[in-house]
C-alpha positions as CSV (number, residue, x, y, z in Angstrom):
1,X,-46.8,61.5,-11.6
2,X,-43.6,60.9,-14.1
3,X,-41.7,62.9,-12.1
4,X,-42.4,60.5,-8.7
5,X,-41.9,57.5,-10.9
6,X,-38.8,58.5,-12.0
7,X,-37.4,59.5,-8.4
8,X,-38.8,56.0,-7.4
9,X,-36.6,54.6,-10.3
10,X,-33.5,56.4,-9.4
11,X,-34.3,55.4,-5.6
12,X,-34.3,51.8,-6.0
13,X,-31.1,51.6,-8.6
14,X,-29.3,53.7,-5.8
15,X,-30.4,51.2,-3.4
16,X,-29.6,48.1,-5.6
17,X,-25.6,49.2,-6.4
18,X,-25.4,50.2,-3.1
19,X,-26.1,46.9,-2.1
20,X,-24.5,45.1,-4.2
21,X,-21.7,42.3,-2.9
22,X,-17.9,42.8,-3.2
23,X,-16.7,40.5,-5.6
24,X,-15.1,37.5,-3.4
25,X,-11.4,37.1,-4.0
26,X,-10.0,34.4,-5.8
27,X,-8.1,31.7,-4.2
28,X,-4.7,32.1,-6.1
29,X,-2.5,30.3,-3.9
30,X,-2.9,26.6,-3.9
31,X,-1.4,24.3,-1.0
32,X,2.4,23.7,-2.9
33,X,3.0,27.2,-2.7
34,X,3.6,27.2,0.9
35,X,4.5,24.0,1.2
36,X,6.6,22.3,-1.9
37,X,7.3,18.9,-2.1
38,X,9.8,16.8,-4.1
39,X,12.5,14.4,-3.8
40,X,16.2,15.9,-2.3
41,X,14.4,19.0,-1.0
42,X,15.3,19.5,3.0
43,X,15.1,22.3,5.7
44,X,17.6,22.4,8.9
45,X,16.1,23.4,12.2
46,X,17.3,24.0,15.6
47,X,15.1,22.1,18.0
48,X,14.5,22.7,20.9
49,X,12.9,20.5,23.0
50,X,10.9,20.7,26.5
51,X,10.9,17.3,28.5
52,X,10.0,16.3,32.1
53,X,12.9,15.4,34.1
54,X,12.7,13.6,37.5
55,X,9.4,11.8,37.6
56,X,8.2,15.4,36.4
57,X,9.3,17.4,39.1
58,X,11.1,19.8,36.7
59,X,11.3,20.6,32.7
60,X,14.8,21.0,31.0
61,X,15.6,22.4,27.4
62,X,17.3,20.0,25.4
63,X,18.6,21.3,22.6
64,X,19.4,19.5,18.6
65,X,19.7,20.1,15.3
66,X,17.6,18.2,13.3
67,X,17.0,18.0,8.9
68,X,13.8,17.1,7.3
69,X,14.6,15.4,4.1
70,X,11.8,14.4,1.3
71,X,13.5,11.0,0.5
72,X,10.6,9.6,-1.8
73,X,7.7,9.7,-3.3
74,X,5.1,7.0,-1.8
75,X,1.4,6.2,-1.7
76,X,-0.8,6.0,1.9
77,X,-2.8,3.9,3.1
78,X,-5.8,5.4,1.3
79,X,-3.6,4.8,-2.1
80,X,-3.4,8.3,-2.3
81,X,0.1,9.9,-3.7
82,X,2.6,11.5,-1.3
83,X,6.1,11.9,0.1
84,X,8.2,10.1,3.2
85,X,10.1,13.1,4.9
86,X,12.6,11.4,7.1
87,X,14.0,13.2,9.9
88,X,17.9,13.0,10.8
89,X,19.4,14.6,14.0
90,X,22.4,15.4,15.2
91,X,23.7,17.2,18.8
92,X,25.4,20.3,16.7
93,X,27.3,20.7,13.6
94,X,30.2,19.4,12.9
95,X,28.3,16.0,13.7
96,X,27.2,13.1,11.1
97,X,23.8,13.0,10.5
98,X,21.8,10.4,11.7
99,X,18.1,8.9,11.3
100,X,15.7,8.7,14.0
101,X,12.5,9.3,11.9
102,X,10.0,9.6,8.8
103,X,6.8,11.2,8.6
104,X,4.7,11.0,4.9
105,X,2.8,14.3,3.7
106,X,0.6,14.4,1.2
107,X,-1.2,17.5,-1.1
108,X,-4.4,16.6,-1.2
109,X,-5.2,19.9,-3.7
110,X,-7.3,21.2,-0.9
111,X,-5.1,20.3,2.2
112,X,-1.9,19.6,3.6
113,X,-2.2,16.1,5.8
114,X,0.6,15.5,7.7
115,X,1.4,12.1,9.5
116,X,3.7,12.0,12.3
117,X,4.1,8.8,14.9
118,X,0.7,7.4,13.4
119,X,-1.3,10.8,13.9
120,X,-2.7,13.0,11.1
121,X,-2.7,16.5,11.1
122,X,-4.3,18.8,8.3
123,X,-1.5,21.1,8.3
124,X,-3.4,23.7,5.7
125,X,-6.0,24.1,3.9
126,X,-7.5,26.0,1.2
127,X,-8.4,29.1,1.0
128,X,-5.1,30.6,2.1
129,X,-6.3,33.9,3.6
130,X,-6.6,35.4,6.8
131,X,-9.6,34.3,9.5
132,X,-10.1,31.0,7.3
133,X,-10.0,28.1,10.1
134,X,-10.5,24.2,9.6
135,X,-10.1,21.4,12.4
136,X,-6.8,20.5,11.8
137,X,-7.3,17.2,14.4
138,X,-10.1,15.8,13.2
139,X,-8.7,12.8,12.4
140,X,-7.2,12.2,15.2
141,X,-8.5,9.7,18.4
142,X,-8.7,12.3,20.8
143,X,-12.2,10.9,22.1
144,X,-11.7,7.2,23.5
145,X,-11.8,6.4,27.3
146,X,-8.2,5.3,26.9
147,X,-6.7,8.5,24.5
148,X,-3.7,9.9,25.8
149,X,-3.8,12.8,23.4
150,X,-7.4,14.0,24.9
151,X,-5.8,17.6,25.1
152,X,-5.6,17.8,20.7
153,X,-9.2,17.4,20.9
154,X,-11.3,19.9,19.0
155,X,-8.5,22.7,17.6
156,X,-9.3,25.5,15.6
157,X,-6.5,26.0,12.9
158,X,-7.1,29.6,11.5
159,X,-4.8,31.9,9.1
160,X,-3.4,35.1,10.2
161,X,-0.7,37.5,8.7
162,X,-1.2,36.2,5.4
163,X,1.9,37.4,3.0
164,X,3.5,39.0,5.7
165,X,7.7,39.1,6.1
166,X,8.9,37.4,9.1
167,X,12.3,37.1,11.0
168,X,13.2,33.6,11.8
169,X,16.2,33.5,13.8
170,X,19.1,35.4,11.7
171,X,16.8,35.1,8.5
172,X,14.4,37.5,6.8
173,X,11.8,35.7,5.0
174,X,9.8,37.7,2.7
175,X,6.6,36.0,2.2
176,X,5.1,33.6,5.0
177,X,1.5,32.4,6.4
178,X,0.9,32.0,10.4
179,X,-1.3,29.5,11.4
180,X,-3.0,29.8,15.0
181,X,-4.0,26.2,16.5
182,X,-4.0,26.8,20.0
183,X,-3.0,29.3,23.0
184,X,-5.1,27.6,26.2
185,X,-4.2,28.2,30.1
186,X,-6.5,26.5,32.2
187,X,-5.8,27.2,35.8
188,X,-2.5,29.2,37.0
189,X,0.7,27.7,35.8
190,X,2.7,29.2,38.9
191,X,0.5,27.9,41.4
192,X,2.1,24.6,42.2
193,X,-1.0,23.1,44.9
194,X,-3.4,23.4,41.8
195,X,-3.7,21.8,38.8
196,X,-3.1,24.1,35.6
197,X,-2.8,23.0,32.3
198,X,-1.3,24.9,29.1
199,X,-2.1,24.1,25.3
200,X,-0.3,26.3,22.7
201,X,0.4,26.0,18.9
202,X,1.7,28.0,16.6
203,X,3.1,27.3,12.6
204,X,4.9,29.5,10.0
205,X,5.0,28.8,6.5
206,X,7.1,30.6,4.0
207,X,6.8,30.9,0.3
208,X,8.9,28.7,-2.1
209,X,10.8,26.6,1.5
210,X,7.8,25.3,3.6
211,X,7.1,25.4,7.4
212,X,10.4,27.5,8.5
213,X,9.0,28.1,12.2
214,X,7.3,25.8,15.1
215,X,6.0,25.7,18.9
216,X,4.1,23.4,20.2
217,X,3.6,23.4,24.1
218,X,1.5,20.9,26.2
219,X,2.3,21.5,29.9
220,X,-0.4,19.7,32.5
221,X,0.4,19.5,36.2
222,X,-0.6,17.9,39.1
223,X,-0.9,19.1,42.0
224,X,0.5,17.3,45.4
225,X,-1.5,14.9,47.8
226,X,-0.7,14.1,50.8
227,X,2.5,11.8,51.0
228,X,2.9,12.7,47.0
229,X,4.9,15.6,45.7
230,X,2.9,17.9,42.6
231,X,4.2,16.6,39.0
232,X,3.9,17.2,35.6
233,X,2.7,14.9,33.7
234,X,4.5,12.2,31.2
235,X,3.1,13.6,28.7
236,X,4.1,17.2,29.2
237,X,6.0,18.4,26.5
238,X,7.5,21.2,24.3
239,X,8.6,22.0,20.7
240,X,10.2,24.5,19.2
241,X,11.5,24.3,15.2
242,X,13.1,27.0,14.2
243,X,14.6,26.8,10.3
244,X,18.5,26.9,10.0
245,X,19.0,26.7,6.6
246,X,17.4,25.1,3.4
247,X,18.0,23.9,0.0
């Protein structure tokens, strides 16, 4: 009888450290890390942008070089501390700078908001590790009759290749975050008598400089009727960042 007690014993503390949890990992990264904010800090990128041309009949690359400056420290709407960022562009270098317009981030300690044109995106978000996701758009109007941005509606923002090196352009960059917001075809984009749609985002972030890498891609097209040729539509659009240079 002791003997089948004790092999009971030994059984169920097997079975108990056996099923014990993995300790969860700490969160040692907060939301400045990847993206640091202070006055006189800026990053250069080459943008290139995707428009409609011809009442949408075709898409040209226009191409700029454009510097995100923190000029000062602010407080929103919400009376909540932050930073303008105003944007100056220029057609190439040797070219003066000029201002064409400001967006305000703030570090919430959890989050990243970023507001751009009136819109706010939640750019990050703690914890900063791989398959963590967060609606990024929620605050955005995507859901009124009358919303012209219905296509931002309901985006999954999600980490991948946490602390992983990354070539950006002619740079190495040792330490950066990728965050996944979008890749959506709807319909086939070469068919041009159907309608196809395409939703894509993509972000990099690097340690100590901030985002260093963007696309963004919202493509929807119409297709003809009769007496009207197919079309993409106004507000088809693309965006690529890609970092230059930074202080």
């Amino acid at each position: 009888m002791k003997k089948t007690l004790s092999w009971i014993v030994t059984c169920c503390t097997i079975f108990l450290f056996s099923c014990k949890k993995d300790p969860e990992v700490i969160q040692t990264e907060d939301i400045s890390t990847y993206a640091p904010l202070s006055v006189g800090k800026y990053i250069i990128y080459q943008l290139d942008s995707l428009v409609s041309r011809n009442q949408g009949a075709s898409l040209v690359t226009v191409s700029y070089q454009v510097k995100h400056e923190v000029s000062a420290e602010i407080t929103d709407n919400n009376n909540r501390p932050g930073y303008r960022i105003t944007r100056y562009i220029r057609k190439a270098a040797p070219q003066a700078w000029v201002p064409d317009n400001s967006f305000l981030a703030i570090n919430t300690g959890t989050s990243l908001e970023f507001v751009e044109n009136n819109m706010r995106f939640i750019k990050l978000r703690l914890p900063i590790k791989n398959g963590f996701s967060w609606k990024g758009n929620s605050s955005l109007d995507t859901y009124s009759f009358n919303s012209d941005i219905k296509y931002l509606a309901d985006w999954d923002y999600t980490y991948d290749s946490v602390d992983t090196q990354l070539s950006v352009g002619a740079l190495t960059i040792d330490s950066t975050i990728k965050v996944d917001q979008r890749d959506e075809t709807i319909g086939n984009p070469i068919d041009f008598n159907a309608y196809s749609e395409v939703n894509v985002g993509t972000e990099y972030y690097a340690k100590g400089i901030g985002l260093v890498h963007r696309r963004f891609l919202h493509l929807e097209f119409q297709p003809p009727t009769p007496g009207v040729a197919g079309a993409y539509s106004d507000y088809s659009y693309g965006i690529t960042l890609t970092m230059l240079e930074h202080n």
